[in-house]
C-alpha positions as CSV (number, residue, x, y, z in Angstrom):
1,X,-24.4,17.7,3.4
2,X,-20.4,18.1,4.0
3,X,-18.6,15.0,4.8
4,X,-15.3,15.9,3.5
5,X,-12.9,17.9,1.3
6,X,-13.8,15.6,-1.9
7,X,-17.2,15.3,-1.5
8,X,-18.8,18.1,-3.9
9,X,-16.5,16.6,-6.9
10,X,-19.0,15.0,-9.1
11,X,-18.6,14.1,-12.8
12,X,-18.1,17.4,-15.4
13,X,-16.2,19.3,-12.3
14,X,-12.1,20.0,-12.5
15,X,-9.6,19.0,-10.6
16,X,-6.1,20.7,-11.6
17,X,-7.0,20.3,-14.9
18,X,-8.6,16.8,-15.2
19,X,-12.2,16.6,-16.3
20,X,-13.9,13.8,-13.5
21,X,-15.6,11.6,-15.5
22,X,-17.3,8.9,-12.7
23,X,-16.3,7.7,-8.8
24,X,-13.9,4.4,-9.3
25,X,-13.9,3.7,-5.3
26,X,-13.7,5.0,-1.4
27,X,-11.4,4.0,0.5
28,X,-10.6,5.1,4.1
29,X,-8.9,8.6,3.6
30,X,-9.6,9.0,-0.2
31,X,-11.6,9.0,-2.9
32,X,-10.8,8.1,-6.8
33,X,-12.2,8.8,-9.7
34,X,-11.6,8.4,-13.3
35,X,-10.9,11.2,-15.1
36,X,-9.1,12.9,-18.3
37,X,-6.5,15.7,-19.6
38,X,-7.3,18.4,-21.9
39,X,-5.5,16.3,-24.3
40,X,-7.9,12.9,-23.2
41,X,-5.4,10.8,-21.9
42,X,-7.1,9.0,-19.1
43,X,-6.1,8.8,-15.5
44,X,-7.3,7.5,-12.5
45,X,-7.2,10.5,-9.9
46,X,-6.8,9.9,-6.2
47,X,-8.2,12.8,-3.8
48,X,-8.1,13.3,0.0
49,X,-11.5,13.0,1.5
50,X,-10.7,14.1,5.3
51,X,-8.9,17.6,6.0
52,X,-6.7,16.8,9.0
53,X,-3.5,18.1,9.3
54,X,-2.2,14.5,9.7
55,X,-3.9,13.4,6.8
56,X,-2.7,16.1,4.4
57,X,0.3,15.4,5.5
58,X,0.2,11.4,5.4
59,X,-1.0,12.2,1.5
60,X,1.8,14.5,0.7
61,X,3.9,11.6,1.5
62,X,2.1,8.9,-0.4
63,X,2.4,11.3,-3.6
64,X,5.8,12.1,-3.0
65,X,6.8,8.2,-2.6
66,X,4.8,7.7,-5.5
67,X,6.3,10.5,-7.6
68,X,9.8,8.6,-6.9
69,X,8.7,5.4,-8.7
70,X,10.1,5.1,-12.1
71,X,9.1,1.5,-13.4
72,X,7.1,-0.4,-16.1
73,X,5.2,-2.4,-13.6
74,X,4.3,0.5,-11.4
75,X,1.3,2.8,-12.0
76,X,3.0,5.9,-12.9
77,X,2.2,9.1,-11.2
78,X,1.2,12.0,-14.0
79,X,0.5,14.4,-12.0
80,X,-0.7,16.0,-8.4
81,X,-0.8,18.4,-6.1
82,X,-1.0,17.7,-2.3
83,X,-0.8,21.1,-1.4
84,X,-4.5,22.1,-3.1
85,X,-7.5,22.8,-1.0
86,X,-8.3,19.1,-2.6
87,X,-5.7,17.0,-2.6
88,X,-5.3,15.2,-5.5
89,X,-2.8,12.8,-7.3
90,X,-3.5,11.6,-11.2
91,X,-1.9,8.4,-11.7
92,X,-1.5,5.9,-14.7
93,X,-5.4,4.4,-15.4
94,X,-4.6,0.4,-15.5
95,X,-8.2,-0.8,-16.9
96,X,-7.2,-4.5,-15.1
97,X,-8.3,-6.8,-12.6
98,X,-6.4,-7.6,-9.5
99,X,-4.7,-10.6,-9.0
100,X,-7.2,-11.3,-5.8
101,X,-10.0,-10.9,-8.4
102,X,-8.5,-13.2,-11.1
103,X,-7.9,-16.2,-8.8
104,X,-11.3,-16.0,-7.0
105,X,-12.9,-16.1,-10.9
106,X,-10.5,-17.8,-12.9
107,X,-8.5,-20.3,-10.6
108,X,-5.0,-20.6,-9.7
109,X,-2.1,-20.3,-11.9
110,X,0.2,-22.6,-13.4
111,X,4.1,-22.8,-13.3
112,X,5.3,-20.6,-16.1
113,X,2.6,-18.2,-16.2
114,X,3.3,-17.8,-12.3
115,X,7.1,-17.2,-12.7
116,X,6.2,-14.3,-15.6
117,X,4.1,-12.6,-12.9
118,X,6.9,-13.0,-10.5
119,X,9.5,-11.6,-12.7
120,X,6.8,-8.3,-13.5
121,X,6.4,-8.0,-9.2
122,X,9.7,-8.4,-8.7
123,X,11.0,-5.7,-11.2
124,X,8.4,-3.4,-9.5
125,X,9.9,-3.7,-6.2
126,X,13.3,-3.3,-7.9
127,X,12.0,0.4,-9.1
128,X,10.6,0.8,-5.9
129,X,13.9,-0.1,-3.5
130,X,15.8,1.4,-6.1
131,X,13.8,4.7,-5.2
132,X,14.6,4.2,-1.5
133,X,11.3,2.9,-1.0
134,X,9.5,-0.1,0.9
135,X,6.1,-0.6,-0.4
136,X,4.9,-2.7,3.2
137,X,1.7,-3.8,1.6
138,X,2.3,-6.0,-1.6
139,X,-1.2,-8.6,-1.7
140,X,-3.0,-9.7,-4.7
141,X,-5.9,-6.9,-4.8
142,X,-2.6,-4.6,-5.0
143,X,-1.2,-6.4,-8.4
144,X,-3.4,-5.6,-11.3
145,X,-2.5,-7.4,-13.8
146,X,-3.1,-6.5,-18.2
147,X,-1.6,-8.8,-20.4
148,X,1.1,-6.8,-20.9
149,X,2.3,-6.8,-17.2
150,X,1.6,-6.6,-13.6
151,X,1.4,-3.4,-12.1
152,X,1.7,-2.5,-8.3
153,X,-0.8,-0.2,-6.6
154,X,-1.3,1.9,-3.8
155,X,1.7,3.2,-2.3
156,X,-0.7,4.2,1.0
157,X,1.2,3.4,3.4
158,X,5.2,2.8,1.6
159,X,7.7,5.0,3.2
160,X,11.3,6.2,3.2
161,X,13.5,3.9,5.5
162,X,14.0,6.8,7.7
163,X,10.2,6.9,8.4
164,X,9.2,3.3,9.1
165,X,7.1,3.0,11.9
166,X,7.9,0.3,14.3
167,X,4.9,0.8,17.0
168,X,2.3,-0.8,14.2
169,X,2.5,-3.6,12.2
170,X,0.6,-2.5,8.9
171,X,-0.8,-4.0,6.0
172,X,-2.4,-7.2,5.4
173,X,-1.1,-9.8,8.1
174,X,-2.2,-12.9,6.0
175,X,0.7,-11.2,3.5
176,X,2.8,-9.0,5.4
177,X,6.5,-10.5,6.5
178,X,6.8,-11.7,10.2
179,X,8.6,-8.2,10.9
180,X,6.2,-6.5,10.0
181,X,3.5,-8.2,11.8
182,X,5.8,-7.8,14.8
183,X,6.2,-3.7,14.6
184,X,9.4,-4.0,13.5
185,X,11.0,-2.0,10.8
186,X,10.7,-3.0,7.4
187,X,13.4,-3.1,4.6
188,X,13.4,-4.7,1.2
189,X,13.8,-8.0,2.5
190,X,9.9,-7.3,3.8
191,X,8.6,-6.8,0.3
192,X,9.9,-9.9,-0.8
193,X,8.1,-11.8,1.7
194,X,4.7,-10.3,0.7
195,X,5.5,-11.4,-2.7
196,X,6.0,-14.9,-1.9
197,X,3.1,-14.8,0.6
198,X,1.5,-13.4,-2.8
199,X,2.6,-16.0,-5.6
200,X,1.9,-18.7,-2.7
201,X,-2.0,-17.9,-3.0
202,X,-1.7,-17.2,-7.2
203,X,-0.6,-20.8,-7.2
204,X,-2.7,-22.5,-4.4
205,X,-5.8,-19.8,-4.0
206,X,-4.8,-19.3,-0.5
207,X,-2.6,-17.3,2.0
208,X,0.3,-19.2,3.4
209,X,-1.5,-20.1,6.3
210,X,-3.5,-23.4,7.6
211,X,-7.3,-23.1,8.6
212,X,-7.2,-19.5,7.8
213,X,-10.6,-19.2,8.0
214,X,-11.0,-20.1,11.4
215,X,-8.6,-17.6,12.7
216,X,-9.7,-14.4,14.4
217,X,-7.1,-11.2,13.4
218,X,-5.5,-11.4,16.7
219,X,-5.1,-15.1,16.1
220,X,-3.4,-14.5,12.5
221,X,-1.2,-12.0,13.7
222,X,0.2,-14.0,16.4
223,X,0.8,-16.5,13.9
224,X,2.3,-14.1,11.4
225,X,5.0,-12.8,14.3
226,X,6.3,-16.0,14.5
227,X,6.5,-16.9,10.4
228,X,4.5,-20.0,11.2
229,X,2.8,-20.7,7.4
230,X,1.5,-23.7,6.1
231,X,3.1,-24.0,2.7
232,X,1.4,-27.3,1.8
233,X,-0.7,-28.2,-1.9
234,X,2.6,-25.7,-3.7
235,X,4.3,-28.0,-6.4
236,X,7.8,-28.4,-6.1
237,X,8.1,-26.0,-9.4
238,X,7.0,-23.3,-8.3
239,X,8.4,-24.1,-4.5
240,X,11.5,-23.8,-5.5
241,X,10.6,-20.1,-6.3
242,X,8.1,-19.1,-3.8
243,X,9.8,-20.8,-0.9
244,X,13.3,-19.2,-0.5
245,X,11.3,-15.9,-0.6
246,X,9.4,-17.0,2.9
247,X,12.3,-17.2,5.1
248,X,11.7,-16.2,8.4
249,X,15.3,-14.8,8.2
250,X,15.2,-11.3,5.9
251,X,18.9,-11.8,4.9
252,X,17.9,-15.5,3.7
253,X,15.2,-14.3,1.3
254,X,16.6,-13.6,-2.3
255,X,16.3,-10.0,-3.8
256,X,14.2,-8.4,-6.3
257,X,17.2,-8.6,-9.1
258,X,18.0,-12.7,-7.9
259,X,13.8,-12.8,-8.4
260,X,14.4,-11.6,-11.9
261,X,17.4,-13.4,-13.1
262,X,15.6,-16.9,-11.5
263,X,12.5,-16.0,-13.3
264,X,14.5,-14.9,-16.8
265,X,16.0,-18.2,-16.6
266,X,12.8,-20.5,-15.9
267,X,11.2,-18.4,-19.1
268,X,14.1,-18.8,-21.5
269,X,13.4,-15.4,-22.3
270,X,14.1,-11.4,-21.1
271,X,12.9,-10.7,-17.5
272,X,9.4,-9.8,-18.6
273,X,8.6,-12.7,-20.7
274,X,7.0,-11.2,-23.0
275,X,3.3,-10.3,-23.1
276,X,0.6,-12.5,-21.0
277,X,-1.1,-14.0,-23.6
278,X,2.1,-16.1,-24.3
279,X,2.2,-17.8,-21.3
280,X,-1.5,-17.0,-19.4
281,X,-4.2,-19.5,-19.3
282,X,-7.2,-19.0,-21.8
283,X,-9.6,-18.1,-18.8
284,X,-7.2,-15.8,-17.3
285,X,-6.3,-13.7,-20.7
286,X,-10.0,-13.8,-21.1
287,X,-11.0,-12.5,-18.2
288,X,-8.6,-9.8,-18.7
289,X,-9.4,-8.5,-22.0
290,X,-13.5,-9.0,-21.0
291,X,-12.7,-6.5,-18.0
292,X,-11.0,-4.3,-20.2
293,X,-13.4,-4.3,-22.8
294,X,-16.3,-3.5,-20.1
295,X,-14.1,-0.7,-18.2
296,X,-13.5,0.8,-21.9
297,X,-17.6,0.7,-22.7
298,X,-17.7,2.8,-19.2
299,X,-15.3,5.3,-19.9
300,X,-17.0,5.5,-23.4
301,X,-20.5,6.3,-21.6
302,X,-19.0,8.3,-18.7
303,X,-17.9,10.7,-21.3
304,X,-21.0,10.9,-23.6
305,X,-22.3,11.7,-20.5
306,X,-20.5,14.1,-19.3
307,X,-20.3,15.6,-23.5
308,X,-24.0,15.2,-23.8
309,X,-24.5,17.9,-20.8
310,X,-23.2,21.5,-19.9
311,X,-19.9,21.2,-17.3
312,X,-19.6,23.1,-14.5
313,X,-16.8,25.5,-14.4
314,X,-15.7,25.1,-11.3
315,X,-12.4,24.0,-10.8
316,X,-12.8,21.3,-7.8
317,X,-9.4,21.1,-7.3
318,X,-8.5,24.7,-6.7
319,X,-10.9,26.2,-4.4
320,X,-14.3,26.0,-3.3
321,X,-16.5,27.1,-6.7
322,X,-20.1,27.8,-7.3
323,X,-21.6,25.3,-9.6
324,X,-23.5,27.6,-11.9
325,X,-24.3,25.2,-14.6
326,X,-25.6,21.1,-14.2
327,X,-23.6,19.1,-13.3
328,X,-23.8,15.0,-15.0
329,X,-24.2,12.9,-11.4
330,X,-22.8,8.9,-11.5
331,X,-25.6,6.5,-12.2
332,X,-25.1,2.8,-12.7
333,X,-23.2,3.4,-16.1
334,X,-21.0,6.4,-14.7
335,X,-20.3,4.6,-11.3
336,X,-17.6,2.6,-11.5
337,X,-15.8,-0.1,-9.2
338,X,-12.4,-1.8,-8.9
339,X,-9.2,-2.3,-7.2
340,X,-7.4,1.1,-7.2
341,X,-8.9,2.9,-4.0
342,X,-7.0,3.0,-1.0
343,X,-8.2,2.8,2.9
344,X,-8.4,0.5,5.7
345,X,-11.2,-2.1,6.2
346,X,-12.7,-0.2,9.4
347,X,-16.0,-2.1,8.9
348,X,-14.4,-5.4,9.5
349,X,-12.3,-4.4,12.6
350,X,-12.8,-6.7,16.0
351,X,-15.3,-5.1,18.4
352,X,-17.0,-6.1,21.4
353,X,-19.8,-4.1,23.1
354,X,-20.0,-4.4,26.6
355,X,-23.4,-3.2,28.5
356,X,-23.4,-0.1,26.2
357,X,-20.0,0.8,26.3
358,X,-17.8,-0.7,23.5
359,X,-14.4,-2.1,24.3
360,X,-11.7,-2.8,21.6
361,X,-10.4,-5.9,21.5
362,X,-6.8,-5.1,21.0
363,X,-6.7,-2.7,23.0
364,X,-9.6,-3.0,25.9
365,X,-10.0,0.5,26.8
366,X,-13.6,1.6,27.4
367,X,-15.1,4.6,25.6
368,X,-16.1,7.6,27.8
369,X,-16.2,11.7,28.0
370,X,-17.0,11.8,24.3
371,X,-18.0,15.1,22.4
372,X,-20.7,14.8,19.9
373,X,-20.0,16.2,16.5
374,X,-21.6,16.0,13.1
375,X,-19.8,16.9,10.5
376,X,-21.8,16.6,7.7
377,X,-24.8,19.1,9.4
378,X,-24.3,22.8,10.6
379,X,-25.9,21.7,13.8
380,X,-24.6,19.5,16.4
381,X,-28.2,17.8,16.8
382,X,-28.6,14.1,16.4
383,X,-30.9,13.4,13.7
384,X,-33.2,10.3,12.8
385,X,-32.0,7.6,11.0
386,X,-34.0,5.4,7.9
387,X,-31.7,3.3,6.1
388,X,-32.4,3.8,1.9
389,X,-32.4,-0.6,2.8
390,X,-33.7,-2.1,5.8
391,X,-30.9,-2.9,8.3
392,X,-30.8,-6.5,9.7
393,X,-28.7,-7.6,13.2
394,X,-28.4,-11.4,12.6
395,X,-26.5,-13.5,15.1
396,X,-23.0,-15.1,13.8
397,X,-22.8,-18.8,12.8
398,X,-18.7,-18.4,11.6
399,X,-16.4,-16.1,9.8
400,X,-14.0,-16.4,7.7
401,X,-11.2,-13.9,5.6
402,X,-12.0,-12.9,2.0
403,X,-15.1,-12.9,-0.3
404,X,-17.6,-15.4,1.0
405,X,-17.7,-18.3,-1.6
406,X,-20.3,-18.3,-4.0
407,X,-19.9,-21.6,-5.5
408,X,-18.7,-20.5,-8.8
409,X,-14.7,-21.4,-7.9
410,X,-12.7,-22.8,-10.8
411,X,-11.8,-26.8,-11.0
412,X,-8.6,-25.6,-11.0
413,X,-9.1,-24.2,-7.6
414,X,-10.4,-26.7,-5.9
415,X,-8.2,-28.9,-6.9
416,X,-5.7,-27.3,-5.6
417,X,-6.5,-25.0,-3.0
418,X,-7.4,-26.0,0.6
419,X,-11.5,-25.1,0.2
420,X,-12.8,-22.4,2.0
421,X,-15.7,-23.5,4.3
422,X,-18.9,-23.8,2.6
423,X,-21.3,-20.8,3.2
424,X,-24.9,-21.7,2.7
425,X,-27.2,-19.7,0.0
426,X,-28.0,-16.2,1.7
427,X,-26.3,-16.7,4.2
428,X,-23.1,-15.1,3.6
429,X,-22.3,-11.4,4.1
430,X,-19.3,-9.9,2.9
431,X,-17.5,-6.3,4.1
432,X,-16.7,-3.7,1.2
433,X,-12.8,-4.3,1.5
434,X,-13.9,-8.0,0.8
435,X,-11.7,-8.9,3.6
436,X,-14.2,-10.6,6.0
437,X,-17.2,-12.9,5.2
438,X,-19.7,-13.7,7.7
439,X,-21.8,-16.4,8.1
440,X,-24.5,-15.8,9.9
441,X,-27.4,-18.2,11.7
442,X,-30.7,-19.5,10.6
443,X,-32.1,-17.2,13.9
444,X,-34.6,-14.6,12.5
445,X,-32.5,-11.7,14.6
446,X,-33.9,-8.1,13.6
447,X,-34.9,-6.3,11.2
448,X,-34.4,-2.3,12.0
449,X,-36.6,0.2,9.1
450,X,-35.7,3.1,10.7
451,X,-33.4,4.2,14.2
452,X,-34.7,6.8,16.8
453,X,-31.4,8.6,15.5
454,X,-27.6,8.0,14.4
455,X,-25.0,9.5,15.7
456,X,-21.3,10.4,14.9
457,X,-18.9,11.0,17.9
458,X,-15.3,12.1,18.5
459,X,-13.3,10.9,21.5
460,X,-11.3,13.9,22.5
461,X,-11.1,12.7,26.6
462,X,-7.4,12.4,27.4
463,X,-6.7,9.0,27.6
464,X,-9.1,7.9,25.6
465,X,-9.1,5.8,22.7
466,X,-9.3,8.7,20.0
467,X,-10.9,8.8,16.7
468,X,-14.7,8.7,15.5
469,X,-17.5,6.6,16.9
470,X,-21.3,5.5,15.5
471,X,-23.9,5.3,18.2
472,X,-27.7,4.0,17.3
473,X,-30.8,4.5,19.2
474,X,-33.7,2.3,18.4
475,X,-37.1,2.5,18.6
476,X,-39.0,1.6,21.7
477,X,-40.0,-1.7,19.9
478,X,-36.6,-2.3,18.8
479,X,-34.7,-1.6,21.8
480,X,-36.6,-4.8,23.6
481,X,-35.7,-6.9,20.7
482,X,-32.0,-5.6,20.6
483,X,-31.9,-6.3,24.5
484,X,-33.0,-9.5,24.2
485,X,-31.0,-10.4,20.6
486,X,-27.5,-9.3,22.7
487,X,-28.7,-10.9,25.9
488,X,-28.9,-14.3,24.1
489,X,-25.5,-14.4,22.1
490,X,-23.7,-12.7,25.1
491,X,-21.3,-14.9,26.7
492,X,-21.1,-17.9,23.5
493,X,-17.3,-19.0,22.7
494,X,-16.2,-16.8,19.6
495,X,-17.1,-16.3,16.9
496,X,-20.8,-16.8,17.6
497,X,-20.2,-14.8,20.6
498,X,-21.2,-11.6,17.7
499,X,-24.1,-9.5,16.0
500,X,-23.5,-8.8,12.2
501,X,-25.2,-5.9,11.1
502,X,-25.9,-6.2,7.4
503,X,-28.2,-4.4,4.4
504,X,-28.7,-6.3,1.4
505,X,-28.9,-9.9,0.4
506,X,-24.6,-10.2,1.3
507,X,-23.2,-6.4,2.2
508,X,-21.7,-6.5,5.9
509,X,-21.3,-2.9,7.2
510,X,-20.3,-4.1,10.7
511,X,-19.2,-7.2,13.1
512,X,-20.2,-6.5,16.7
513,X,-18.8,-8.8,19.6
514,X,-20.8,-8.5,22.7
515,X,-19.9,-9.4,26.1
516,X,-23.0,-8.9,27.7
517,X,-27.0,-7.7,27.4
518,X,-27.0,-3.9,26.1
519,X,-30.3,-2.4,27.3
520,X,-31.6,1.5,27.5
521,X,-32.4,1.5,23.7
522,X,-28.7,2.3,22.5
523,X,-25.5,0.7,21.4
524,X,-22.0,1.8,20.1
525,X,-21.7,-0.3,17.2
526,X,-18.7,1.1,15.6
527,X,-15.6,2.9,17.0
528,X,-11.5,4.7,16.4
529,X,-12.7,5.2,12.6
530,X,-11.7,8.2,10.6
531,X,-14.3,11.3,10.2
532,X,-15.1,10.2,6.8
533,X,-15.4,6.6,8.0
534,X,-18.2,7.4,10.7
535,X,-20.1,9.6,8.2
536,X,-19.8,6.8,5.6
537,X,-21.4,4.2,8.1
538,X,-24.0,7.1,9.7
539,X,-25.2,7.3,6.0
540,X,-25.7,3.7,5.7
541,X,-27.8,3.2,8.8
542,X,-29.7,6.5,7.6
543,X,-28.2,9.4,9.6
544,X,-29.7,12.3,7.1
């Protein structure tokens, strides 16, 4: 099986000359692991999982942004090279939850602790303008945050001023400045936005925007364009410092060095404040030292098990290489999750199938004169699909941005915070980028053990939308039910106008709208995704 450049890299292989020690997370165009030097020093290496021209080259550029970054509260690059038959990048390993996490498990912050995170953000972007840079997607799951200091991830998608594009407005919209969300080009003045939008939700465990959870994308972004947040439940202490950097003028909004000096002042101290534990709450620092105490047991055990068995000499990073010895594979104490991988939430985009064809919301254009290819098989056949978990199509109550609930929020939170809509037990279903939740009905829906086949797709018709595409064909038994199942939520107001197709007691892997009955046994249920992307999703639903 060959889904991409990365995917024979497994734990005990090389890359340059880092040992791959366990899979940290996919994302939508690479692949990181943890991993360490001759020496030990442990890193958290980024590789390219798609071999596109346009990807290589969009990687070179996130490695050469990165390599500019000189800062305390960056994740320091230590070494890469875009240029290898894998490319790879080996940056700083920061054993830390995000900000994102922290709040959804610990609460909100209060005023001092909030301004010493500022003042750590804020010198990061300094570093990072200072380097010619705009970041264009600073959001809590981006800030990691040790006790000694915040530290801003994922350069993805920052670019030189001279190659901002202005035909996409990228990042997060719930964070990203008004600019931005228009296509504009972004400058400094952009960053500083996202890190108010940012503190804003450290301090009230939401984006600066009302009823976000009833909002489609198209909805928030329209709202975004026009700066129109809802800045109501902030104190006036911490206001006064998450405010001015909101301005829906850029030239209003204070700089990373004001941002500093304001913070330096409020603390009585230097601009850092000193270490976390001074100023944290008890359940934050604790939270942070319990998550680096578990990530530190897992690097202990992904190297006793990579030690206890014979590595493969194979250099991953430098050519293909036969794997002549075994080779330790991640299991549930070598497989590792968190923050640090990068890609874009292609499971949760907007998509509405209509009789068969599927049509793009944004961009209503409808699929046709498409080439079926497979990359991961040698032949171009389709092949039969059976799920390792049983696939259910459930109709869609409501949805909502971020994690569903799970009723374990902080006092602190809901004292604060304007509460997320309650999501009743099993229920709830949330897509890996844990940027959507869906709640889905008490109708029975479907339950799908195993498709007639699953199959990948590349648009290459002129004019057509581009990109990769999942098609499913069901079973005689299962096409009548999925007839029947689109037939009856075809035509409802939005959202419950939409199939969710989830595995799992809560994993979404896809929201479908539908605008009418789909009959003849198949659907498009996924489209525009990158190769890796439509393998990723194949696999779920069983493609073999």
């Amino acid at each position: 099986m060959r889904w991409g450049t990365a995917e024979t890299i497994r734990p005990g292989l090389r890359v340059g000359r880092f040992t791959v020690l366990a899979e940290l997370a996919t994302g939508g165009m690479g692949r990181v692991y943890l991993a360490r030097s001759p020496a030990g020093r442990t890193v958290a290496l980024k590789t390219l999982i798609t071999d596109s021209a346009d990807d290589r080259r969009r990687f070179a550029r996130e490695v050469e942004c990165a390599q500019r970054v000189r800062g305390v509260y960056t994740a320091s690059v230590v070494d890469a090279d875009p240029d290898a038959p894998v490319p790879w990048m080996a940056q700083e390993y920061v054993p830390a939850p995000s900000l994102k996490d922290l709040v959804e498990s610990c609460g909100v912050l209060r005023s001092d602790a909030l301004h010493w995170v500022a003042a750590g953000m804020a010198e990061a972007l300094a570093s990072l303008h200072t380097a010619g840079l705009v970041h264009r997607d600073i959001k809590p799951s981006n800030v990691l945050l040790p006790v000694e200091g915040p530290r801003v991830i994922d350069f993805g998608i920052s670019q030189a001023h001279d190659l901002t594009r202005t035909q996409t407005a990228l990042g997060t919209v719930a964070f990203a400045s008004p600019e931005q969300a228009r296509g504009e080009p972004t400058t400094e003045a952009s960053d500083v936005f996202s890190l108010g939008a940012t503190l804003f939700y450290v301090a009230t465990g939401r984006p600066p925007y009302a009823d976000i959870g009833e909002l489609s994308a198209m909805e928030l972004l329209m709202r975004a364009t026009t700066g129109g947040t809802d800045v109501d439940g902030l104190a006036p202490e911490p206001a006064a410092l998450v405010l001015p950097c909101l301005a829906l003028d850029p030239q209003a909004r204070p700089t990373p060095a004001e941002l500093i000096s304001y913070c330096a002042d409020h603390l009585g101290a230097g601009p850092a404040g000193g270490s976390g534990g001074r100023v944290l709450d008890a359940v934050w620092t604790d939270s942070i030292e319990r998550h680096r105490a578990e990530r530190t047991d897992a690097l202990r055990a992904a190297i006793s098990h990579i030690d206890d068995g014979p590595a493969s000499p194979g250099a991953a990073g430098s050519g293909p290489q036969e794997q002549t010895g075994p080779v330790a594979r991640p299991d549930a104490t070598t497989r590792l999750t968190g923050p640090l991988g990068g890609g874009a939430p292609w499971w949760s985009r907007q998509l509405t199938v209509l009789g068969g064809a599927l049509v793009v919301v944004a961009v209503v254009a409808v699929l046709t004169g498409l080439l079926v290819l497979r990359p991961w098989e040698d032949s171009g056949a389709a092949g039969a699909g059976s799920p390792d978990l049983p696939v259910r199509i459930l109709e869609v109550e409501s949805e909502q941005l971020g994690v569903c609930p799970d009723g374990k929020a902080s006092s602190a939170v809901d004292a604060v915070a304007t509460p997320q809509p309650t999501v009743p037990s099993g229920r709830g279903f949330t897509s890996d980028d844990r940027n959507l939740c869906v709640v889905v009905s008490t109708a029975p829906g479907m339950t799908v053990n195993k498709f007639r086949n699953v199959t990948a797709f590349e648009d290459v018709e002129e004019g057509g939308q581009g990109g990769w595409s999942v098609r499913v064909a069901f079973e005689e038994k299962d096409a009548k039910a999925f007839a029947e199942l689109t037939g009856k939520v075809a035509g409802r107001p939005r959202p419950t106008d939409a199939l969710a197709v989830v595995q799992g007691d809560d994993r979404l892997l896809v929201r479908v709208g539908i605008a009418g009955p789909i009959t003849g046994g198949e659907a498009v249920i996924a489209t525009r995704l990158k190769e890796n992307q439509a393998a990723f999703l194949a696999s779920a639903l069983g493609a073999p």
